[in-house]
N, C-alpha and C positions, 0 to 999 in steps of 0.2 A: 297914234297910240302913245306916241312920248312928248314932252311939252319942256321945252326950255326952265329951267328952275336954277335959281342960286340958294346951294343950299352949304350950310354953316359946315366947319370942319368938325362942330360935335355931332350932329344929325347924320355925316356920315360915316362918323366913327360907330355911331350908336347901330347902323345898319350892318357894320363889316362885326360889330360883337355879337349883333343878334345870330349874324351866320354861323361864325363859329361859334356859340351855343349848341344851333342845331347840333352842328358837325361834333361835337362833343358829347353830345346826346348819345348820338350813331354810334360812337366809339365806343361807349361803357355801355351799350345795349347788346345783348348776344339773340335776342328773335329777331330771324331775317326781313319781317315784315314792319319794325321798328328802327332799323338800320336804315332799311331803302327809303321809306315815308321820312325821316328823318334828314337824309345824305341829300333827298329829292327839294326839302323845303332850304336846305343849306344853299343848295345851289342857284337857287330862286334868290334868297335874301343876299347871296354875294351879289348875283347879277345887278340887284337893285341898289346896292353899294357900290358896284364898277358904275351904275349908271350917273349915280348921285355923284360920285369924283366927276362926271364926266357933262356937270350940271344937268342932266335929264332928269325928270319924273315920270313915271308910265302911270299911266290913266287904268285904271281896275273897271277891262272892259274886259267882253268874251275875248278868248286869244289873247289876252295881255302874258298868259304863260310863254305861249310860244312865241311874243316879240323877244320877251325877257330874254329867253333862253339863246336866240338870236344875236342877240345884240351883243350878250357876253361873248359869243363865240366872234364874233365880229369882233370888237374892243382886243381881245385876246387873239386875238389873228390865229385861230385854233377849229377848223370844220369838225373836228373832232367832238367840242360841245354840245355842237346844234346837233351832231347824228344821237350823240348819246343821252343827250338832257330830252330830246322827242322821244326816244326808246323809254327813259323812266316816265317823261310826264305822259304818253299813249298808255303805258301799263297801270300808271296811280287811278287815268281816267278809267280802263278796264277794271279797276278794281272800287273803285266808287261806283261804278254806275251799271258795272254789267255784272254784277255780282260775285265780284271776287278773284284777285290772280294771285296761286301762292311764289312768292317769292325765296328760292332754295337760300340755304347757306353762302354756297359760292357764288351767286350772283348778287348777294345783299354783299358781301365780302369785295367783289369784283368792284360794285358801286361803292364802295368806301375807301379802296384804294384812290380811284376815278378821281370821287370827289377831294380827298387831299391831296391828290396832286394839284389840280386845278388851286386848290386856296395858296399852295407851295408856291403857283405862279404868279397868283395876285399880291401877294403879301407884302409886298414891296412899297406896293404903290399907297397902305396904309400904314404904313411908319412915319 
């Protein structure tokens, strides 16, 4: 699923901005449904940023989500990621394809603490 790549210090900057975008999105969004799709695509685009510091490239196969989410929690020495980045991407998939999961206030809320802490913890490693 992942392929050895050397990739430039701007290519991975340009990854670690586009997440926090997302994640900035999520924050000036107050619908729960826009927070989480939001907090959920963050967490993906860091991972792809932890991966790119860490020369990998993931290949855009089925499952390339849950390596993604994997491997952050791996790099991050954090089982915490992998249980809760599978809990949002299970529910984004139930809500694309099984017809919808609404997402409350406090759990779009819950994932946007989650996810800043997580960047809290990477943030280092792009300075």
């Amino acid at each position: 699923m992942f392929e050895n790549f050397q990739f430039t210090e701007s290519q991975i900057n340009d990854y670690f901005q586009s997440a926090l975008h997302n994640l900035a999105i999520a924050k000036k969004d107050y619908e729960p449904e826009v927070v989480f799709k939001f907090c959920y695509e963050a967490i993906l685009k860091l991972a792809i940023a932890v991966c790119a510091k860490n020369n990998l490239r993931v290949k855009a196969r089925q499952g390339h989500h849950i390596e993604l989410i994997q491997k952050l929690s791996e790099f991050m020495n954090d089982k915490e990621i992998e249980i809760i980045g599978e809990e949002m991407r299970s529910k984004r998939n139930r809500d694309l394809y099984n017809g919808g999961v609404l997402i409350s206030e406090k759990e779009a809320g819950d994932y946007l603490l989650w996810a800043e802490k997580i960047f809290q913890e990477v943030n280092h490693l792009f300075k």
